[in-house]
N, C-alpha and C positions, 0 to 999 in steps of 0.2 A: 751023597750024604747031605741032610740038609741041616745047616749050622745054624748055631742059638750065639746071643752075645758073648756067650762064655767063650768060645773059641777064637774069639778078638783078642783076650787074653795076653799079657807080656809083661815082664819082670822091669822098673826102671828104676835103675838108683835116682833119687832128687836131683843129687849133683851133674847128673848128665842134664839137668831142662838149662839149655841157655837162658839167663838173664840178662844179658847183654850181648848185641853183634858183635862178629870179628871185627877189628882195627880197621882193615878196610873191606867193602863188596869184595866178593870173590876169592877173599881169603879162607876158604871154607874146605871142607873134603868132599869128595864124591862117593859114595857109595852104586859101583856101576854092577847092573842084575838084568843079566841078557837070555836070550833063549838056553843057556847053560844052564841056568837055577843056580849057579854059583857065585859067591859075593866077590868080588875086586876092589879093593880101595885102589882112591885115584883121590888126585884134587879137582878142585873145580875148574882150575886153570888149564885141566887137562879136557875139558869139556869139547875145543876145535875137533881134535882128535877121536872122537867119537862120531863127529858129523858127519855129513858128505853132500857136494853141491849138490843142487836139486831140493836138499830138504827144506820143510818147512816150518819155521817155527811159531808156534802160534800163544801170544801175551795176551794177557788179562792188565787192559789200559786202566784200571779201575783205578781210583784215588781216596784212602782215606779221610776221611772228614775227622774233625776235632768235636769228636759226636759224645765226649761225657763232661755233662753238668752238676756243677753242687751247688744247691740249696737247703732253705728247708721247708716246711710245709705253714701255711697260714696257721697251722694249728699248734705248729713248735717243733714239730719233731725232724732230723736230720733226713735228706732227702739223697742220690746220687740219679742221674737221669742220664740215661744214653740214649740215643736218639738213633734208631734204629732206620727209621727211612723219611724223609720230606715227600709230604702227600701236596702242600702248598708253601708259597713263601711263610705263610701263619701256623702249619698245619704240620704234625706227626707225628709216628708213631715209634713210641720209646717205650724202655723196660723202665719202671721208675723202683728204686731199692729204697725201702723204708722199714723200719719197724714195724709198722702199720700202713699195709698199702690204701694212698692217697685215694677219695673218693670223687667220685663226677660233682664236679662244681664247685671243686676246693681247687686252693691256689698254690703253687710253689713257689717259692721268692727265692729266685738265684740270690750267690754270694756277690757276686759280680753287678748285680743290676737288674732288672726284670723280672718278671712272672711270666708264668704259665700258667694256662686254668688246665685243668682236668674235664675234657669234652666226655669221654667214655671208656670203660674199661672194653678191648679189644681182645677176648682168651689171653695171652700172658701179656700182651701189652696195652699201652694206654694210649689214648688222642690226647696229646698237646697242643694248647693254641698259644700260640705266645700274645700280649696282649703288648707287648710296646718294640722292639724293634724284631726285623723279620731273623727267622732262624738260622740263618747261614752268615748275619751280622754277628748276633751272641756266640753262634759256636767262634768263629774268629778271633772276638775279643776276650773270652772266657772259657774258649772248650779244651779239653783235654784231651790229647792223642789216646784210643783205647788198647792199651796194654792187652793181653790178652791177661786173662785170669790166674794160669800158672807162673806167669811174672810178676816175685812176688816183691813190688818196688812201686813207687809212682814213674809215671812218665816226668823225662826230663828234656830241656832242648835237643839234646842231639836223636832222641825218638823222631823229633818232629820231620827230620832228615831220612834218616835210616830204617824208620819204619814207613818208609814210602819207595815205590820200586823208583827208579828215574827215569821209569816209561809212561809213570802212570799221569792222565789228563780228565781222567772224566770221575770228580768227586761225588761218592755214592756210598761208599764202603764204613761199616763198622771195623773189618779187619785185612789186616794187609792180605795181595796174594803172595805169599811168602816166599814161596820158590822164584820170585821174580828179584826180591831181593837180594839175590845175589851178584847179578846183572850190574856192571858200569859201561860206564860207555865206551870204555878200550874192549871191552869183551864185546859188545854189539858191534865195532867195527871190526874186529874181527874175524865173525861169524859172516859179517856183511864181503869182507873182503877173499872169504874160502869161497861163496856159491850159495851159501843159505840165506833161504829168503823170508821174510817176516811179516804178518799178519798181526792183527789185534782185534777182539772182541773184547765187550766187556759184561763182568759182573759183577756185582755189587754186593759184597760177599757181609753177610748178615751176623748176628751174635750168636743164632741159631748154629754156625757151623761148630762153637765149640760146646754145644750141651752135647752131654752124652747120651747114649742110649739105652734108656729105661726099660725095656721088656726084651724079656727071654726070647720070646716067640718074633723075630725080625719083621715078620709078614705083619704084625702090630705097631711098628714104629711109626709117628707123624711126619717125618721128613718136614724140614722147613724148608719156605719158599725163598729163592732168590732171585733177585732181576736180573736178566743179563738180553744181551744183544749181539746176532750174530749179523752181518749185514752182507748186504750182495757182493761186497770186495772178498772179502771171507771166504763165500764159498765159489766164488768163481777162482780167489788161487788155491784153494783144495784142489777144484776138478782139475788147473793144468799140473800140477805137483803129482796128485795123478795119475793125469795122462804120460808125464815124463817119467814115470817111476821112481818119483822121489819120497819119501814118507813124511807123513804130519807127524810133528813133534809138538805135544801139549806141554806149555810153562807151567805146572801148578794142576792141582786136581780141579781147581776153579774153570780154566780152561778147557778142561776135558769134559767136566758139566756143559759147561756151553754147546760145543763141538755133537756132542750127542744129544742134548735135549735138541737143537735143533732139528737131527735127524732122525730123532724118533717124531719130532711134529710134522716136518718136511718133506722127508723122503725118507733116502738111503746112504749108504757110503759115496755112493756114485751119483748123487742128485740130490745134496746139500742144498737145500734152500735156508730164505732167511726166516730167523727170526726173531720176536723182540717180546719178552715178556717175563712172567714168571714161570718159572720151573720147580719145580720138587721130585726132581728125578732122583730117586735112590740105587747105586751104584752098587752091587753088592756080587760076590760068585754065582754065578750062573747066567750074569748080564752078557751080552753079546755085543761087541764093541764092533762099533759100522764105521768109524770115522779114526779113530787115535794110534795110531803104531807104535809110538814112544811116549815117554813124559817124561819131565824132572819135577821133583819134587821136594819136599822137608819129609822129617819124620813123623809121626800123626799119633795122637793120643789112643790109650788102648781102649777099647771097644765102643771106638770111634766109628762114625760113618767114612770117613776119609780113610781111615785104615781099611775099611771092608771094600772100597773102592780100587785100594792099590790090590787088596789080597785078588780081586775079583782079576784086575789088570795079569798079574803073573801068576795068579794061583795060590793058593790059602797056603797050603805047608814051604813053599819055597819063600815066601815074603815074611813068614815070620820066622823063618830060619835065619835070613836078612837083618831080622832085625834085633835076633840073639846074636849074633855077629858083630851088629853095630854097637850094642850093650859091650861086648865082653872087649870090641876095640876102642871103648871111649866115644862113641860121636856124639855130638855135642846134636840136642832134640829138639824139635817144637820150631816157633815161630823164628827166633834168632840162630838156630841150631845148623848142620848139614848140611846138603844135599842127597839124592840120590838119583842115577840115571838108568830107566827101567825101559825094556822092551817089552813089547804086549806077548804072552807063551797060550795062545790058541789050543 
């Protein structure tokens, strides 16, 4: 059968979207979906128990940046600028929200200090040059952590914390990889101290991943691009994990993009090579997964591409039966929400 966005489809009361983390990391639930196709609640703290030495777990090191700016425009009007990716210390590409989108060679006057010209409009986004201190100084002194959209609050200091995994080192990201943030560092030692071993790739997860998807016809969706980087340590402990018969375990659907965009560039399951770039791989039923055994995950909005990635993962009718379950138990959604621990059903 071949499915239209309508079958993404799922019921969510509001009050289930967390807008706030739990108290602490890992005080979350598990929602665990094994080759059974039956749902089990578990905590997260019950996550060791699930494991088994050999495996391997593989993190998205990514690091949020304080990528949204407010100003307003040379010409008066309210500006908001997220800053999508650093092309140069001077130079990037951001969504800019106005009234009236800003034209090439008009100025933005942050609130905080500085300008931005308007280099070009890029399809939905724009080139920013900053013209007085470099872009990763302003985001530092003036930027704002990017909430996602259905949190509907500003960022506050303890975001600047909590919406960051305490693995993550390599700043690039518009949005956390969220399933990571569940992770402290009593639970990485661990997982360190059962036999599970740990890898990082990273990707630099874009605004794109929370637009939704505009047309019926799937075979028609643009996929946005995201950078990420899979490196020779990577896939040299794939191949011994392996060779040992131990399974890749993906943190985050961000990590399972990587894991296979490499290996649709690369090779195969079995000859993982690197790689470093953009991707626009779209994950969807009927994908053939070369690389991922397991994953954890959050919840994912409805007629999402992340959501067609997990259905793709276990299968469309068992994953949204999952997720009428998780509905009718309360789990708490989205970016601060859940977990859930998923085996791949072949």
């Amino acid at each position: 059968m071949r499915l239209q966005r309508a079958d993404f489809r799922f019921d969510l009361p509001p009050e289930l979207i967390a807008q706030r983390p739990p108290p602490e990391r890992g005080a979350s639930r598990l929602l665990v979906l094994d080759e059974s196709a039956r749902p089990r609640d578990r905590q997260f703290a019950d996550l060791p128990g699930l494991l088994r030495p050999g495996d391997l777990l593989v993190f998205n090191n990514t690091r949020v940046m304080r990528a949204r700016l407010f100003g307003r425009k040379d010409t008066g009007g309210a500006v908001e600028v997220l800053v999508e990716r650093l092309l140069a210390p001077d130079l990037a590409l951001a969504h800019a929200r106005a009234a009236k989108s800003p034209k090439p060679g008009r100025l933005i006057l942050l609130a905080g200090g500085g300008r931005l010209e308007v280099v070009a409009r890029d399809g939905a986004l724009f080139r920013l040059r900053t013209l007085d201190a470099p872009f990763k100084d302003l985001m530092e002194t003036q930027g704002h952590i990017p909430l996602p959209p259905y949190i509907a609050r500003p960022d506050d200091t303890a975001d600047a914390e909590r919406y960051q995994t305490v693995f993550g080192t390599c700043e690039g990201a518009v949005a956390a990889p969220t399933a990571g943030l569940h992770f402290d560092q009593a639970m990485l030692e661990r997982l360190a101290a059962l036999g599970v071993a740990r890898a990082e790739v990273t990707l630099h997860v874009g605004a794109g991943t929370f637009q939704p998807v505009r047309v019926d016809d799937l075979d028609q969706h643009p996929m946005h691009a995201e950078w990420l980087e899979v490196n020779e340590r990577v896939c040299e402990q794939v191949a011994a994990t392996r060779a040992a018969g131990g399974r890749i375990i993906a943190v985050g659907t961000t990590s399972v993009r990587s894991l296979e965009s490499a290996a649709a560039v690369g090779g195969d399951a079995d000859t993982l090579r690197p790689f470093r770039g953009d991707s626009r791989l779209f994950i969807r039923p009927g994908y053939r997964f070369r690389v991922v055994d397991a994953m954890i995950t959050n919840f994912h909005l409805p007629e999402s591409t992340l959501l067609m990635l997990v259905c793709a993962f276990c299968g469309h009718e068992p994953m949204l039966a999952a997720y009428r379950h998780a509905v009718t138990e309360g789990y708490r959604f989205f970016s601060y929400g859940d977990a859930m621990f998923l085996t791949r059903r072949d």
